[in-house]
C-alpha positions in Angstrom: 98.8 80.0 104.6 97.3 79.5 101.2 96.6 83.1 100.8 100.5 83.6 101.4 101.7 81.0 99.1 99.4 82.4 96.2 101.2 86.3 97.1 104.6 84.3 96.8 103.9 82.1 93.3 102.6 86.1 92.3 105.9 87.7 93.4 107.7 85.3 91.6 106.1 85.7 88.5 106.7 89.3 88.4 110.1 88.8 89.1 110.7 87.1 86.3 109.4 89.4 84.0 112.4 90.7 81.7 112.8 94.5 82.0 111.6 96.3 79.2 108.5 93.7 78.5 104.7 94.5 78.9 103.3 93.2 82.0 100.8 90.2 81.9 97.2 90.6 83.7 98.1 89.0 86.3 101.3 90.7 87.2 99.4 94.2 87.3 96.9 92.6 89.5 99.4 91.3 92.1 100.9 94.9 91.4 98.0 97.0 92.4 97.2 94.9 95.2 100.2 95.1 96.8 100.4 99.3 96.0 96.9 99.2 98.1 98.2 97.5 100.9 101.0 100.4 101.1 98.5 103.5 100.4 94.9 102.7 100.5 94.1 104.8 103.8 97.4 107.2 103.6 98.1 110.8 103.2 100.1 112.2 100.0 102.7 114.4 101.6 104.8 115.0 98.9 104.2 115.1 94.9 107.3 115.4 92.3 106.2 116.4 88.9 109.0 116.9 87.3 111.3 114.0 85.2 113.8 113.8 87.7 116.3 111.1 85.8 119.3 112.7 84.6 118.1 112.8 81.3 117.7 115.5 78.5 114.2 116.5 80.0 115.5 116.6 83.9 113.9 119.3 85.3 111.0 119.2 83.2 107.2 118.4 83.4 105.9 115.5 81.3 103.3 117.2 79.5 103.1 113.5 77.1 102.0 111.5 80.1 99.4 114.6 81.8 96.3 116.0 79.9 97.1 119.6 79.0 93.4 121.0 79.3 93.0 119.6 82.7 96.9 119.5 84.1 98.9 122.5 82.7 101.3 122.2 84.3 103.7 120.7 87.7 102.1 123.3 90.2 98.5 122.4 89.2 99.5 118.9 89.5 101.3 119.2 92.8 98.4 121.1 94.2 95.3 118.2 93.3 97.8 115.3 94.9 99.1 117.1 97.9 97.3 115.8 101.1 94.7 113.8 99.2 94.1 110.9 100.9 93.9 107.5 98.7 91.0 105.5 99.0 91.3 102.8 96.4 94.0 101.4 93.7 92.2 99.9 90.7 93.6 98.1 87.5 91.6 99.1 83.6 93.6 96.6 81.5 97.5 97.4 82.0 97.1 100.7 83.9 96.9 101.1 88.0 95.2 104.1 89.0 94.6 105.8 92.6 91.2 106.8 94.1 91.5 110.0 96.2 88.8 110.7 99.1 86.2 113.8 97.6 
């Protein structure tokens, strides 16, 4: 019960985060915990690498975002993500990142 409260006073205060701000700490921690609840242990079965929001760059890969030397491009992206299975969801400051399974 205690556990559940703390989830809820957590969900709440990411609610009320106004759109467009930076997360606090906290927020990304409640974040990537829930995200592992959802993932940690599942298969990827399908990767989109393209922007895919009706924008200019629709279509597109977002090379910005992706190292070039390492992911050229959507295919090569697609390919390392596809079936990988996710092991772990960790936070380094702001960002959330997944652990696959070698």
């Amino acid at each position: 019960p205690a556990a559940a409260a703390a989830t809820g006073r957590q969900a709440q205060r990411c609610r009320r985060t106004a759109p467009g701000n930076m997360p606090e700490l906290p927020e990304v921690d409640f974040t990537s915990w829930l995200v592992g609840q959802h993932i940690i242990g599942k298969q990827v079965r399908q990767v989109i690498a393209t922007e895919t929001g009706g924008g200019p760059r629709d279509g597109e890969f977002d090379a910005k975002v992706m190292d070039p030397a390492t992911v050229p491009d959507a295919l090569t992206l697609v390919r390392a993500l596809e079936r990988m299975t996710c092991v772990s969801v960790n936070r380094v400051g702001k960002q959330m990142f997944a652990g696959r399974a070698p």
